[in-house]
N, C-alpha and C positions, 0 to 999 in steps of 0.2 A: 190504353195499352192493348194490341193485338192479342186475340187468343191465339196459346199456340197448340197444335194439335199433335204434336210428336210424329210426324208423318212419317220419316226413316222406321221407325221404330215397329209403327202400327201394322206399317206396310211389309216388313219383312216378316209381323207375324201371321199375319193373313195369309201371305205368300207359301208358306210352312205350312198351313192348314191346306189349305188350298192343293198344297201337292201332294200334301197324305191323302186328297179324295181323292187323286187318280182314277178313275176306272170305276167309279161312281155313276151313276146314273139321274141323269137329268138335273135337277138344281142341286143335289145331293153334290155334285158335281163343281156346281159353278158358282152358287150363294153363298157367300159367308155362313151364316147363322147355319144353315141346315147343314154344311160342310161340317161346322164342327162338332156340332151333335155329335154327325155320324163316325167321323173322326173318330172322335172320345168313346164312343158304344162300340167301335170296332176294334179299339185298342183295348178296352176290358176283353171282349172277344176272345183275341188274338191271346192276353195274360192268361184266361182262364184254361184256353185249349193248351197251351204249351203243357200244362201237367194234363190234360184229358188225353192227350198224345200217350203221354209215358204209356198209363190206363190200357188205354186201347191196346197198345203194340204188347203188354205183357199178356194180355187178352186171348189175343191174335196167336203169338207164343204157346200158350197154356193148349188152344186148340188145335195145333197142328201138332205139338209135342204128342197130345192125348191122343188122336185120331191116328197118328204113326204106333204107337205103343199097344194099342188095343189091336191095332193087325196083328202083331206078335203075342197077344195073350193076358196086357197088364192091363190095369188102368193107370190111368194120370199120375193117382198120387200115390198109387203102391212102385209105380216106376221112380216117380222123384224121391221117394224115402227111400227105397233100395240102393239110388246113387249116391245120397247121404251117407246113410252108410259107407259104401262103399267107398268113402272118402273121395269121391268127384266132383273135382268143384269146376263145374263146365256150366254158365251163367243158360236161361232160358231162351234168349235170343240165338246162343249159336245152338243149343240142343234144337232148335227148331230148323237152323240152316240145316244140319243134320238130317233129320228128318227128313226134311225136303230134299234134297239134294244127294245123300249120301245113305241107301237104305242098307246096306252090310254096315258099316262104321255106327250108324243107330241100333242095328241088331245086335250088332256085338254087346253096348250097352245096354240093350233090354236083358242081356242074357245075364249079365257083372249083376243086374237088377235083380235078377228073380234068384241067383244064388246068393245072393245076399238074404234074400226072403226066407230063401230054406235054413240057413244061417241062425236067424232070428228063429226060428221055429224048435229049434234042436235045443 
């Protein structure tokens, strides 16, 4: 009896590996075996960073929030508890388009911040 080798089978998944090395270099590229290594170590990669992203970009946020705030007089987190306060619920990513983009409309906010501070103090 012939061996049979499932050739459809083997062959479409080779093909599958093969096209996730795209743009791979050198046998990394073009070898079976070393394709899917790098395959497989690129798709953990790729899982892991998807949450190192969020990370980073609330990061990113936090520093441009801060750096706009202390022009006006606060810091970071005497600004964020002032908004709290102040019942603001304006998420970090857009308090940071703010910043960037719109310095009266963040002033305004530093300001809701800091009477809320005096607020707290009385």
């Amino acid at each position: 009896m012939p061996r049979s080798t499932n050739a459809p089978a083997s062959r479409r998944r080779r093909k599958k590996v093969l096209k996730r090395a795209k743009g791979f270099f050198s046998g990394r590229r073009k070898l079976f075996r070393t394709a899917r290594e790098t395959v497989i170590r690129a798709m953990v990669y790729a899982t892991r960073d998807r949450k190192v992203r969020k990370r980073e970009f609330r990061r990113l946020w936090q520093a441009r929030i801060g750096a706009r705030s202390r022009e006006f007089g606060l810091s970071y987190s005497v600004f964020i508890s002032g908004l709290i306060k102040a019942k603001v619920e304006l998420d970090r990513k857009s308090l940071a388009e703010l910043a960037v983009r719109d310095a009266d409309a963040f002033q305004q906010l530093v300001e809701l911040a800091k009477s809320q501070r005096s607020v707290a103090k009385v």
